[in-house]
N, C-alpha and C positions, 0 to 999 in steps of 0.2 A: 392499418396494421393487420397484416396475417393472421390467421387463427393459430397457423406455427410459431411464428414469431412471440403472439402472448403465453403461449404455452414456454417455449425455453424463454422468453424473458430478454430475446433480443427490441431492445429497445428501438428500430432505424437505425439512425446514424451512428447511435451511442456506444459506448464499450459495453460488450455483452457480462454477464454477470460470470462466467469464470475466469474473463481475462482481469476483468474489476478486481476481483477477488485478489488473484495473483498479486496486481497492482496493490493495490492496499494493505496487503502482509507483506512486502519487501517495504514501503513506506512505515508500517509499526515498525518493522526491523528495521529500519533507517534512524528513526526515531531515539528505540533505545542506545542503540549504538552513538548515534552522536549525544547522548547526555553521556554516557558512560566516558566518551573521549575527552570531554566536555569536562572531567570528574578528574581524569586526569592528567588532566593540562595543568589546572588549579592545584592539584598535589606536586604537580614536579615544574610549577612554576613557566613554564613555557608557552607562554600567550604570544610568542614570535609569530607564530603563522596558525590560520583558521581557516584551510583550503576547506576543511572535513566539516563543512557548516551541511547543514539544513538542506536547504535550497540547492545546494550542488547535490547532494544526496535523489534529492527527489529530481531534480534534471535527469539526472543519468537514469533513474528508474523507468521514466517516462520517456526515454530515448530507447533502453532497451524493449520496452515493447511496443517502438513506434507508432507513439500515442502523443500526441501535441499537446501544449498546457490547457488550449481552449478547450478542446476535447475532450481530456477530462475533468475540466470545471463544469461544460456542457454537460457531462454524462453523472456527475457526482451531482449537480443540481436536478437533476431527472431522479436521480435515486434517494434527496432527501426526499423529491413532492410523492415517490412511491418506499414508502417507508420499510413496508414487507419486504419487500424487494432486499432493501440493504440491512435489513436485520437477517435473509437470509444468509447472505454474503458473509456476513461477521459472524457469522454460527456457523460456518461450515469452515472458515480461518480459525474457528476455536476447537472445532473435530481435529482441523491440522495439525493447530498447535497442544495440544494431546497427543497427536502420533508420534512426535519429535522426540528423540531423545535430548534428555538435558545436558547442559554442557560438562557435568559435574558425572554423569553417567558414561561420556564419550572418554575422559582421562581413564 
């Protein structure tokens, strides 16, 4: 590995730490969103169809930014054995999510 490389934190082959980032705040958001859909399925009784699962969720995530599942199992395993690494990750999705306005702000 490069001496640039450890400095930005491109891992080789791995997803680099802003594309990560990206990835992993549209999967939180994926997250809450299908409990929430999930909330009210069970309120209005309509368990007929469960296209809006999980796993279709995080497909499409990882399609949008043509990144393969191994890819990022490969790259999320390289970032739990560098811990720093992904705690910086999640501290810079929490500056984001700070910046956001809330949804109660946008009405």
């Amino acid at each position: 590995m490069s001496s640039l490389q450890a400095c930005t934190g491109a891992e080789g082959d791995g997803i680099p730490p802003d594309k990560m980032q990206r990835i992993l705040y549209d999967m939180n958001a994926a997250e809450v969103y299908s409990t929430l859909v999930q909330k009210e399925q069970a309120i209005s009784l309509n368990r007929g169809k469960n296209s809006d699962s999980l796993a279709h969720y995080y497909n499409e995530i990882l399609a949008h930014y043509n990144v393969t599942q191994a890819q990022f199992d490969k790259s999320m395993l390289w970032y739990k054995s560098h811990p720093a690494r992904l705690d910086s990750i999640y501290n810079k999705m929490i500056v984001d999510l700070a910046k956001e306005p809330t949804a109660a702000a946008k009405h």
